[in-house]
Each structure stands twice: as structure tokens, then as C-alpha cells.
N, C-alpha and C positions, 0 to 999 in steps of 0.2 A: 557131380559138383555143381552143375548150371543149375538142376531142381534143389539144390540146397539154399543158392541164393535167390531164387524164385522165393522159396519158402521165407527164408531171414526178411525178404522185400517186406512180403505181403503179411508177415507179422509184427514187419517195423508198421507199415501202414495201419493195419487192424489196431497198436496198440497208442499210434500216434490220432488216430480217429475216438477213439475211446476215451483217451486223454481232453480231449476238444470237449466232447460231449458230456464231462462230467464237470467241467468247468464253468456251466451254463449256468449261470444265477439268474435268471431273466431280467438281465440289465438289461431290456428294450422296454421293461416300466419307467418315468420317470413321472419327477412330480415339479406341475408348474413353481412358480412365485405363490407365496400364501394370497395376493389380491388376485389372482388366476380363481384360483380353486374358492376365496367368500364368491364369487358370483356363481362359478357353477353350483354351491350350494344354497344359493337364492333360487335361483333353479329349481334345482332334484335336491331339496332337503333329507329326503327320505331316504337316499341312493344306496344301493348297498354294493358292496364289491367290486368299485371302483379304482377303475386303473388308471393311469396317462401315458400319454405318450407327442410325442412334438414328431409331426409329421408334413411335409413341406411346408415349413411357415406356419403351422396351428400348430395348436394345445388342442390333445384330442381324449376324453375322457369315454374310458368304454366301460358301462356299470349295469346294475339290472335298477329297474324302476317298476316295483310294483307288481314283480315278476316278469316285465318286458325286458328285453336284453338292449340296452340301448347305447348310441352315440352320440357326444356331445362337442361340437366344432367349436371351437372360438379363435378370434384373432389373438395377434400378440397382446395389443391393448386391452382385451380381455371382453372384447366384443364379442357375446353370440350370437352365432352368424345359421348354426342347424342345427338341427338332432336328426337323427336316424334310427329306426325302428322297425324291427321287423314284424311280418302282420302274415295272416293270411289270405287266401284268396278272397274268401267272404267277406271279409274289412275293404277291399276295394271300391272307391265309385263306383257305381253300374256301368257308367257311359266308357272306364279303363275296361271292365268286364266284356262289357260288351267288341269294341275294337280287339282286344285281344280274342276272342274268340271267332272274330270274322276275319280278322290279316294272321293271324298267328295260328290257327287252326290244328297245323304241322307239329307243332313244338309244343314240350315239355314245358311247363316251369318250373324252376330248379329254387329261386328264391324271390322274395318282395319286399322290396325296402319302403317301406315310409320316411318322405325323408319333409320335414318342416322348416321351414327357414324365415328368419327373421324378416329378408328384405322383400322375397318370392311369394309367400304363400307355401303351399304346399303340394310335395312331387312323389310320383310312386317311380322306385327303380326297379324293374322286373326283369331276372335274366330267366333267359330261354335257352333251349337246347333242344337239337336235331339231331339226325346222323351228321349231317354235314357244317354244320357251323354254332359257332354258341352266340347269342347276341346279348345286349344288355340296352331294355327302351327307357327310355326316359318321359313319363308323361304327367303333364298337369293334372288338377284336379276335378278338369271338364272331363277329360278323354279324348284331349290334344295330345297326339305323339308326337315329344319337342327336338329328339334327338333319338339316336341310331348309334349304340356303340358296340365296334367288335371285341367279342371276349368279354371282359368284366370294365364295367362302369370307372374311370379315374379317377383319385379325389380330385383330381385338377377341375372337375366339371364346374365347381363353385367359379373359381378365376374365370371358366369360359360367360358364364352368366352376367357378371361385372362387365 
């Protein structure tokens, strides 16, 4: 009797998780106001396969541009404030090349963000990974390292900049 209701549990659960997972519409697309989206496509006219999404406080557009896979931040007032883009090591400054291979030696890189911004200039976000820890740096476009995050970079880094 106990392994029958063992059984009935864990096929109530298996069909109540199944249920869940076919439900999924990818309602975590959204789309801004139409005066959101005419500037992002002042922007990236060309954009193709573009998503939204509204993530603490932005309208956050993820599309490809030209075959780069890109991200586009703006405020609510429909101010762009970054984009992000992913690069290779080879697209780095020399001077980011360079510090990462004399402080970072140890580590992997796992990814590299180009991220450009309206008010900054332009930042490379590179995460690392060792046995021991995964980091995410943050450096200008000298090969000033501006910041040190553990695990993956926050979109909050924009707020700490302001």
C-alpha cells in the first residue's frame, strides 16, 4: 500500500510538472510602447529577430545585428543608455589582452561582452573561470580593470556607474 502511494505521488507530480511545462508560451517576450521600439529602430534598422523584455526598470531588446548577437538597454523615456555584444578574444584592446594574460593567467575565458554606452564610452565584460571561482571583470577601453564581480556581472552595474 505505502509504494502505491509513493507511485500515485510521484505520477501526481511527473504529470502536474508536465502540465506546467507545456504551458510555457514564452510570455517573458514583451513589447515596449511603439515610441520605445521607433528609436531602437533608429538604431538597428536592420535588426532581425528581435525580442523585448523589461528588466529592472529597462526595455531590453535582444536581436542579431549583422550577424552579431546583440543587446540593446534603454530607459523608460526611451533613452539609450548601452548595447552589448558579444566579440572574440581577438576584438579586444591589446592593453585588456595584455592585463588579462599577466593577472588572469590561471583562468579560462568562458565569455566577452562588448558593452558601449551612451554616457561611458566603451567597456569589455569578461568572465573567467578556474577550479575555484568564476569571476566577471569589468574593463575600460585603456586596460583599466574598473571592477571585480563574483560569478556573472549584474545588469545593476549600469545604476552603480551613475
Amino acid at each position: 500500500m505505502k509504494k502505491i502511494k509513493i507511485l500515485l505521488l510521484t505520477l501526481g507530480f511527473i504529470t502536474c510538472t508536465a502540465i506546467t511545462v507545456s504551458c510555457n508560451d514564452d510570455d517573458d517576450y514583451y513589447t515596449p510602447g511603439s515610441s520605445i521600439v521607433e528609436i531602437f529602430d533608429d538604431y538597428y534598422p536592420d535588426a532581425t529577430d528581435v525580442r523585448w523584455y523589461y528588466v529592472g526598470g529597462y526595455y531590453v531588446a535582444d536581436f542579431d545585428y549583422y550577424g552579431e548577437d546583440m543587446e540593446a538597454w534603454f530607459s523608460t523615456d526611451g533613452t539609450w543608455l548601452y548595447t552589448k555584444t558579444e566579440i572574440i578574444y581577438a576584438n579586444l584592446p591589446i592593453e585588456v589582452q595584455t592585463n588579462l594574460m599577466t593577472a588572469y593567467i590561471d583562468y579560462d575565458i568562458e565569455d566577452i561582452i562588448e558593452i558601449t554606452t551612451s554616457k561611458y564610452g566603451t567597456f569589455y565584460n569578461i568572465e573567467i573561470e578556474n577550479d575555484n571561482e568564476e569571476l566577471s571583470l569589468l574593463y575600460d577601453d585603456s586596460g583599466t580593470l574598473i571592477k571585480i564581480y563574483a560569478n556573472v556581472m549584474p545588469y545593476s552595474w549600469w545604476d552603480s556607474l551613475n
